[in-house]
Phi, psi and omega in degrees: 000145181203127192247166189217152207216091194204175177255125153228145171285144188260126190255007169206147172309136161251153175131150153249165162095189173292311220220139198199182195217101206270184182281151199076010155293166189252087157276139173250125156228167179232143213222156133239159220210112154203151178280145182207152205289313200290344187148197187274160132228135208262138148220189165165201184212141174254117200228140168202225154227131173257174188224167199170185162216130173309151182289283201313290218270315202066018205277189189243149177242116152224125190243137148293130153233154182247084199245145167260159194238176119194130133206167204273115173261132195258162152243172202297151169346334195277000000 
């Protein structure tokens, strides 16, 4: 198992809509990597700000979020 702890600047907005993560943020993750008989797995947590406008208000939104992650990158058949 082997874990990782890093930052990346985001080089294109992500998001569509009222609410979005723009370009040049910062999410910060913490990953986890294990071997598993089907392939790796990933798991892990994601924390950055999104930015937006209310729907209702029109007012400008900037939030923290915090999402957890996992998945099974499998290997292939061959």
């Amino acid at each position: 198992m082997r874990e990782h702890d890093f930052a990346v600047a985001l080089t294109e907005r992500w998001g569509a809509g009222l609410v979005y993560f723009d370009e040049g943020a910062s999410l910060r993750l913490d990953v986890r990597l294990e071997s598993v008989h089907e392939g790796v797995l990933v798991s892990g947590e994601a924390e950055g700000e999104y930015v937006g406008v209310c729907g209702r208000c029109l007012i400008d939104i900037h939030a923290p979020v915090e999402v957890e992650f996992q998945e099974l990158f499998a290997y292939s058949g061959d």
